[in-house]
C-alpha positions as CSV (number, residue, x, y, z in Angstrom):
1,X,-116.0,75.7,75.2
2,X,-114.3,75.3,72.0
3,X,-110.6,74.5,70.8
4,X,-110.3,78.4,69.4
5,X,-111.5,79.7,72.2
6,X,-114.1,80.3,75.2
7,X,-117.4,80.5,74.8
8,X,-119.0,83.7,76.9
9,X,-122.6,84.7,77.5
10,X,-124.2,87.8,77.8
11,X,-127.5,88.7,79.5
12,X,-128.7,91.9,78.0
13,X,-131.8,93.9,78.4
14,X,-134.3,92.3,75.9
15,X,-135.1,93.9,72.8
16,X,-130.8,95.3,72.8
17,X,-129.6,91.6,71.6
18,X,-128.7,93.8,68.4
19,X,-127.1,96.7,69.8
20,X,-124.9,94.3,71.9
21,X,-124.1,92.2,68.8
22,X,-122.6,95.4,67.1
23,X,-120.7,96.4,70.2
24,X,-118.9,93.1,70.5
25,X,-118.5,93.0,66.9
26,X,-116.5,96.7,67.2
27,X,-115.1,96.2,70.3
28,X,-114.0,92.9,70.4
29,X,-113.4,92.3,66.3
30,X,-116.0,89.1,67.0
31,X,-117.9,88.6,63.3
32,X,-121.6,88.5,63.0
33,X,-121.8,84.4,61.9
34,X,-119.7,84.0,65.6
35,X,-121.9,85.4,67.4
36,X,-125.7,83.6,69.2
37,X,-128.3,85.5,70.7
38,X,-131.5,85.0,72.1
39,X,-134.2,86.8,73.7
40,X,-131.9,88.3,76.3
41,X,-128.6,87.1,76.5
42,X,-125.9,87.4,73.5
43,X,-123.4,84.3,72.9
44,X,-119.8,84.4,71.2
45,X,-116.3,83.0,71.0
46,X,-113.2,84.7,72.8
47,X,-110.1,83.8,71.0
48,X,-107.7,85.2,73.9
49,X,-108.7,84.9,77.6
50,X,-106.7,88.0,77.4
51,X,-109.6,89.7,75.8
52,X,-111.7,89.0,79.1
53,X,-111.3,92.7,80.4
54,X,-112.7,94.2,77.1
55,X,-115.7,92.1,77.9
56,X,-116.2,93.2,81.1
57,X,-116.0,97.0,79.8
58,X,-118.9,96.2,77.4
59,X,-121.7,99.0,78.2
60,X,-124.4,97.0,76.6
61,X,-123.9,94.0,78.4
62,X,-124.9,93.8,81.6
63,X,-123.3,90.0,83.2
64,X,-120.9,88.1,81.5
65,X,-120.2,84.7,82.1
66,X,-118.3,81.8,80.8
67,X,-120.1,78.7,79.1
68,X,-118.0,75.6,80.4
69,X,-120.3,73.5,78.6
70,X,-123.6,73.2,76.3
71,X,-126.0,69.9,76.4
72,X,-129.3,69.6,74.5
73,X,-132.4,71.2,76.4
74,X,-134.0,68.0,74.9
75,X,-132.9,65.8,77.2
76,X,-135.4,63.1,78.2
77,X,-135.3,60.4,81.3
78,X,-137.3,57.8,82.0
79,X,-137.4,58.1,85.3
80,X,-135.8,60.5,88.4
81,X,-133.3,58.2,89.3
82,X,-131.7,58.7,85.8
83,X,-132.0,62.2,86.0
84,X,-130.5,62.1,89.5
85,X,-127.8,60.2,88.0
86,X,-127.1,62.1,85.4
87,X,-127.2,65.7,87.0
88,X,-124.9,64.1,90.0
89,X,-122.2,62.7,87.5
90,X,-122.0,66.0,85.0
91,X,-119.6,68.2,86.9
92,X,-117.2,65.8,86.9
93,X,-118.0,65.0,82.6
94,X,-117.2,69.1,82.3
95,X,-113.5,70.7,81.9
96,X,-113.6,73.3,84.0
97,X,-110.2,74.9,83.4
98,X,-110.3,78.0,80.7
99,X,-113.8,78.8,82.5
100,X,-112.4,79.4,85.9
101,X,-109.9,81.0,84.3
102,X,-112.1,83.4,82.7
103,X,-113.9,83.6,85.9
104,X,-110.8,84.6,88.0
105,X,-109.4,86.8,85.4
106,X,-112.5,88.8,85.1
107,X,-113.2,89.2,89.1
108,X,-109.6,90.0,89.5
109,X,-110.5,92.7,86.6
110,X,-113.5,94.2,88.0
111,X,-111.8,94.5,91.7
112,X,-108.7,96.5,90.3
113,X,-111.5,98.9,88.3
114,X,-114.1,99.3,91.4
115,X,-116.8,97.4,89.8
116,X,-117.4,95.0,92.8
């Protein structure tokens, strides 16, 4: 999550990261340098948690979800009992707030509009 916004993740069928990067660029007025992807799943900032149930109407998209927080894949411990210690102590480093909202906001969404 950033200060302008949250930060939502896409899984999309691979091999459509482009034609899901044009559809949030239309639809959600999201430019092409704020937007990620990778081989199946399609990154970008929303400015207004308001936005949330334009997301879920995306038809290239197929789960959305919000990024609380992003930590290097690099990573190294020297042993399990730092690891342990480190995985056991992370969800209380992580603000959880605008990600559960997004996460309400969008179930709430989806229930109103039969998707569930």
């Amino acid at each position: 999550m950033t200060s302008s916004g949250v930060r939502i993740g896409c899984s999309v069928i691979t091999g459509l990261e482009r034609v899901a990067r044009d559809e949030i660029k239309e639809k959600l007025e999201v430019t092409e340098a704020e937007i990620d992807s990778q081989r199946g799943k399609v990154f970008f900032e929303l400015c207004h948690l308001g936005s949330i149930g334009q997301v879920t109407k995306l038809r290239s998209v197929e789960h959305v979800f919000a990024v609380v927080d992003c930590r290097s894949s690099e990573e190294v411990f020297g042993s399990t009992e730092e690891a342990e210690k480190y995985f056991m102590t992370l969800p209380d480093s992580i603000d959880w707030t605008d990600g559960l909202k997004v996460s309400i906001n969008s179930t709430i969404l989806c229930k109103n509009n039969d998707h569930l």
